[in-house]
C-alpha positions in Angstrom: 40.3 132.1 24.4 40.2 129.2 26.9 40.3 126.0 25.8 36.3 124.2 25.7 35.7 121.4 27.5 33.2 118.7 27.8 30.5 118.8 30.9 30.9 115.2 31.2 28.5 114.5 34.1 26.1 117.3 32.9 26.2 115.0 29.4 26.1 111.7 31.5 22.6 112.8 33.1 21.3 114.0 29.8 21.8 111.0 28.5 19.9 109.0 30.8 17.3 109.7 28.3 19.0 107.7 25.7 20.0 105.0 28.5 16.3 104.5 29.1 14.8 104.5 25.5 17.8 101.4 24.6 17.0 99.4 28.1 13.5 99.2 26.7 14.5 98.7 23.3 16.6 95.7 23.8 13.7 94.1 26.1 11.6 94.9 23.3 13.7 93.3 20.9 14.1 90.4 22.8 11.0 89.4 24.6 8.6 90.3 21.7 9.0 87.7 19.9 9.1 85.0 22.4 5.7 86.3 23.4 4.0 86.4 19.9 5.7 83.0 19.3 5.2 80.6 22.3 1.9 82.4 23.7 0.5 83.6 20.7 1.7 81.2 18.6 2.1 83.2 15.6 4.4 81.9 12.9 7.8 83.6 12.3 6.6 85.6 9.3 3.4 87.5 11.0 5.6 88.0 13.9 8.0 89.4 11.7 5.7 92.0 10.2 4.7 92.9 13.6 8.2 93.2 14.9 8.9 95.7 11.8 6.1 97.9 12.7 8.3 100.2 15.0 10.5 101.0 11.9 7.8 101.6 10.0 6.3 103.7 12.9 9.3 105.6 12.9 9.8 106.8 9.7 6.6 109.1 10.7 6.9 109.7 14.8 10.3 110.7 14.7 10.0 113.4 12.2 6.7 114.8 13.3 7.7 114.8 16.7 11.6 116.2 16.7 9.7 119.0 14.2 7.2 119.5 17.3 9.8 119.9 20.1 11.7 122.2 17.9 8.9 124.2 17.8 7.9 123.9 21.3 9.5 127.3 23.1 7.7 128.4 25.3 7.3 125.7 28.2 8.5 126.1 31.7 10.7 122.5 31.5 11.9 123.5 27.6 11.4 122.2 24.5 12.2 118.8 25.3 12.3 117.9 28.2 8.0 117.7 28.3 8.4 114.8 25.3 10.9 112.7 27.5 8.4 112.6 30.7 5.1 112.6 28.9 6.4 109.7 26.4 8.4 107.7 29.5 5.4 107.8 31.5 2.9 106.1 28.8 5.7 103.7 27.9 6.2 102.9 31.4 1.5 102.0 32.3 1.9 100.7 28.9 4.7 98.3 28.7 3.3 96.5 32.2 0.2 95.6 30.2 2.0 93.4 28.1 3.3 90.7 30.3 -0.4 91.2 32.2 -2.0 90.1 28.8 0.4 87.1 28.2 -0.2 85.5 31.2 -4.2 85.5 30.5 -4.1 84.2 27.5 -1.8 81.9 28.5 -4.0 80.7 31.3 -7.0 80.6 29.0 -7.0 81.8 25.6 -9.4 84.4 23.8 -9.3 86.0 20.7 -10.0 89.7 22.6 -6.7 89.0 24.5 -4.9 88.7 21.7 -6.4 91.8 20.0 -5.8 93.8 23.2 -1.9 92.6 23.3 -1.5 94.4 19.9 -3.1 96.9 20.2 -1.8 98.0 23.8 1.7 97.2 21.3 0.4 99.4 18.9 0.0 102.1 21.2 3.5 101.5 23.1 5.1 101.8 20.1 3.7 105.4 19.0 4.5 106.0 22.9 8.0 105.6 22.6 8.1 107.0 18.9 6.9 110.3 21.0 9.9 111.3 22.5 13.0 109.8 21.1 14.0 112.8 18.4 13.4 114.8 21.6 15.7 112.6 24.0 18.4 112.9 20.9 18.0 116.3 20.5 18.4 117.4 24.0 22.9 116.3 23.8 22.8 119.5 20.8 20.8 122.0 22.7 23.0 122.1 25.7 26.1 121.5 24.3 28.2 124.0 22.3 28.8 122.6 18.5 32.5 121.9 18.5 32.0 119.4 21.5 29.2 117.9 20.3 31.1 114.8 18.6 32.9 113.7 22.0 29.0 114.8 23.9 27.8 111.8 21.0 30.2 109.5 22.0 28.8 109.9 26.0 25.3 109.3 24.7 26.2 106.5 23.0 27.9 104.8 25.9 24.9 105.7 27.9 22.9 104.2 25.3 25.1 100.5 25.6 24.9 100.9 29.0 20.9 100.8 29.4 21.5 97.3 26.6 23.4 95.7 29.4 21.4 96.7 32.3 18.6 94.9 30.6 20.9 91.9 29.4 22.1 91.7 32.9 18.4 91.1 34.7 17.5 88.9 32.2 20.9 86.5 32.4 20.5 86.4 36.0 16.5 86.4 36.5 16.0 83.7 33.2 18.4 81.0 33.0 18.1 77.7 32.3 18.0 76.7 35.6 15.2 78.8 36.7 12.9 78.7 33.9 14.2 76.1 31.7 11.3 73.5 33.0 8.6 75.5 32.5 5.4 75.7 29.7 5.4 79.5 30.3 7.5 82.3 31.5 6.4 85.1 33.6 8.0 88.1 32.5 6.5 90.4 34.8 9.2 91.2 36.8 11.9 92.0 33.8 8.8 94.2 32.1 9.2 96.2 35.8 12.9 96.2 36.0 12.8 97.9 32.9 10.2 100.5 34.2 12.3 101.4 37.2 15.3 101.8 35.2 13.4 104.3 32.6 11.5 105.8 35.4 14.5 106.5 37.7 16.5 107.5 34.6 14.3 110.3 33.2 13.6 111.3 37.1 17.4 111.9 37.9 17.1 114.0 34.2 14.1 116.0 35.3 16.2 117.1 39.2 19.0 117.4 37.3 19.1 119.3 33.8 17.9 122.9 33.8 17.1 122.5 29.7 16.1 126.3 29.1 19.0 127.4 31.5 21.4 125.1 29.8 20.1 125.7 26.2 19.9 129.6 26.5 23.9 129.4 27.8 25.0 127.7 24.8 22.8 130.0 22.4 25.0 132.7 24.1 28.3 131.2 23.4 27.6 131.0 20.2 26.4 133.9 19.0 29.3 135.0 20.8 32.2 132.6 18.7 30.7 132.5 15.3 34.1 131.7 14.4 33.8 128.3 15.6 29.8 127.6 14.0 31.9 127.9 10.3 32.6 124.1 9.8 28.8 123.2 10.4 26.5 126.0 9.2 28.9 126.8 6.0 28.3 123.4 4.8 25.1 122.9 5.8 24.0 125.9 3.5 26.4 124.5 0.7 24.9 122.5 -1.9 26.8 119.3 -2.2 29.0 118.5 -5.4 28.1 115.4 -7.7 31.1 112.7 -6.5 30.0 114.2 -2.8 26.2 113.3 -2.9 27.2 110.0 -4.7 29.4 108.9 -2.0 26.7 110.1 0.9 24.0 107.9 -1.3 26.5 105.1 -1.3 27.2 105.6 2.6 23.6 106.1 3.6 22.4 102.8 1.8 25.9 100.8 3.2 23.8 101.9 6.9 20.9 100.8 6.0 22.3 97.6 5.1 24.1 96.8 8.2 21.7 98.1 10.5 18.9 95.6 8.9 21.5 92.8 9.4 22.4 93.5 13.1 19.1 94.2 14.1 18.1 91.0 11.8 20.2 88.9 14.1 19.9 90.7 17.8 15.8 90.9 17.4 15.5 87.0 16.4 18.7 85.6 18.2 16.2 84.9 21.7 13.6 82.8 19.7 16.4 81.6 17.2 18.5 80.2 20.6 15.2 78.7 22.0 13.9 77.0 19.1 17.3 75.7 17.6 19.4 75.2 20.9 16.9 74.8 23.8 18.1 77.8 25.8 15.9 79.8 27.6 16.2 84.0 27.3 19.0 83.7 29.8 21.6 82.5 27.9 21.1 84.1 24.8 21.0 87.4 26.9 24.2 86.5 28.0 25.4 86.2 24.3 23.8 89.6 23.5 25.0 90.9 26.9 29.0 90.0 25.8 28.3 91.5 22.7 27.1 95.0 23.8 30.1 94.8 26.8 32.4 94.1 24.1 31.4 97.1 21.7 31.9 99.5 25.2 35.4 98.5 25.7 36.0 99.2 22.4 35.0 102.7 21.5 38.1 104.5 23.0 40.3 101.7 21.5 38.7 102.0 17.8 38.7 106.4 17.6 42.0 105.4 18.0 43.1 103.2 15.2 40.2 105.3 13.0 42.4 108.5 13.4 45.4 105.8 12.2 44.3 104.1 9.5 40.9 106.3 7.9 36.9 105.8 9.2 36.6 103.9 6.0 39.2 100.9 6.3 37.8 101.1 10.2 34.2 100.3 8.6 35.4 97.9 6.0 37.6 95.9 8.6 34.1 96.2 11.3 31.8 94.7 8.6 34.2 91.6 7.3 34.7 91.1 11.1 31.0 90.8 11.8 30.1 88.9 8.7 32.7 86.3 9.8 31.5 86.5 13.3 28.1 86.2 12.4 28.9 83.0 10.3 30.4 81.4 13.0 27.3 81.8 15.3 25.8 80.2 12.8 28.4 77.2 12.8 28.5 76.7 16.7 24.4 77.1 17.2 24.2 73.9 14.7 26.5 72.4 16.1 26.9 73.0 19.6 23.8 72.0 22.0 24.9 74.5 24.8 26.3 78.1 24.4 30.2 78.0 25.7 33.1 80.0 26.1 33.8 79.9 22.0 30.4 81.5 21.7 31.1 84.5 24.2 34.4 85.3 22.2 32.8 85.8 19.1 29.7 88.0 20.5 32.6 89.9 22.0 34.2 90.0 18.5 31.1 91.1 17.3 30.8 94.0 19.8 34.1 95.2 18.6 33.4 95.0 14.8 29.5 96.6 15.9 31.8 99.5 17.2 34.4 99.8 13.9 30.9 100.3 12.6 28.8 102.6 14.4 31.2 104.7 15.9 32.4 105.9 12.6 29.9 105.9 9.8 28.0 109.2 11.6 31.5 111.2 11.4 31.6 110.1 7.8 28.4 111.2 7.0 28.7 115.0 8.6 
């Protein structure tokens, strides 16, 4: 039998999906607050609860509709593929409401303005919750199971890759220098940057991917190998043993925990440089930008020293890596009363330790 290989540009396009959903993501992440904060003026705490309402979301859109696209057969564009463009596109009118709304009430204040602002947020938020299970999903369907881990690894460079796009725009369009001065920021053009990137992402997708083509190709391979389906569905039928389910519990919470401190520290770390520093978005963008550079780079470099020295001494050294790196953020931020070279390094640290992380703990839990 000849040897499988990866479709890497087939797997690049169909993660444009995933590029699009993190682009938005991190501008959600990091303009969000700023808004609620220095237009709204809405204390940390209630900006807080409003900031965790797309986790909470979550826990109920994603389920409810990945279950519905797996269901979903019978459509001319696949199962899907329909998710992606109809969530995108109400994202996409969505999102440009926003920045719409904070410059009204910024120009005159009024309680409806404020109401509309969450609710149009309220609304983006089931939006997006709409289609990413599908956008995930899509990598599996059209890609035979024994390259499906190196197909992950694509989508989650795609992934970093729509982080620094965003990162990128804002650095360059929001510096100091151009926005420092001002009572309020305009972020209508960064809310459309974002748009054309999602909207020219999921387009190249739609020309691109034949889904039920694609999907139906790799349902016949393999039915054709079962041979090579044994290390997945035998153990997905398999109940697990005691010390195995233990050790998935302990793993499972251990990534809950370090997602809640990352995203902790890249959702605030905008209004945290602002308020503590002075910066404007720019240079914290920057900081975030380095970071998410530094964990690309280091995805090849760290599969590497994982199949060395174990996934878990990977993890264990990624996590005392960030805490240390995270610490000294806190050291230089106090201290410091512009962001410099010393700061860049250790957001570039902390991309590397991000990827010790991330890149291993999903292998660990198959």
């Amino acid at each position: 039998m000849n040897e499988l290989k990866l479709n890497n540009k087939r797997t690049i396009l169909v993660g444009l999906a995933f590029l699009s959903i993190c682009a938005f993501w991190q501008m959600y992440d990091n303009l969000v607050p700023l808004i609620l904060g220095r237009t709204f003026h809405m204390d940390e705490s209630l900006t807080g609860v409003i900031m965790a309402a797309d986790n909470i979301l979550a826990l109920f859109l994603l389920p409810l509709f990945g279950g519905l696209s797996d269901r979903c057969r019978e459509t001319r564009l696949g199962r899907r593929t329909p998710f992606i463009l109809a969530g995108t596109g109400a994202a996409v009118v969505l999102m440009n409401l926003l920045p719409i709304l904070d410059n009204s009430y910024a120009a005159q204040a009024a309680p409806f303005k404020l109401v509309s602002f969450v609710i149009v947020l309220g609304l983006l938020l089931i939006a997006m919750g709409t289609y990413r299970s599908p956008a995930v999903a899509l990598m599996p369907d059209v890609t035979v199971k024994p390259l499906r881990s190196k197909g992950n690894a694509i989508i989650n460079l795609m992934g970093a890759v729509g982080g620094v796009l965003y990162l990128a725009a804002a650095s360059l369009l929001y510096s100091d220098a151009r926005v420092g001065h001002l009572a309020h920021v305009d972020y209508r053009l960064l809310f459309a940057i974002v748009s054309a990137i999602m909207v020219l992402s999921v387009l190249i997708l739609f020309l691109t991917v034949r889904e039920p083509a694609l999907a139906a190709q790799t349902a016949r391979y393999e039915a054709a190998h079962p041979e090579e389906d044994l290390s997945e569905d035998v153990a997905g039928a398999a109940s697990l043993p005691p010390p195995v389910r233990r050790s998935l519990t302990f793993l499972l919470l251990s990534i809950s925990l370090w997602y809640i401190a990352y995203n902790a520290v890249t959702t605030w770390f905008t209004t945290y440089v602002q308020e503590l520093m002075g910066r404007a978005l720019g240079g914290a963008s920057t900081c975030l930008m380095v970071a998410t550079a530094g964990a690309i780079v280091s995805y090849i470099p760290i599969g590497e020293i994982s199949s060395r020295i174990g996934r878990k001494r990977t993890i264990l050294g990624g996590v005392v890596l960030l805490s240390l790196c995270f610490a000294a953020g806190y050291v230089l931020t106090t201290l410091c009363d512009e962001i410099n070279g010393v700061m860049y390094l250790v957001f570039a640290l902390v991309g590397l330790a991000w990827a010790a992380i991330n890149v291993n703990s999903p292998p660990m839990v198959v």
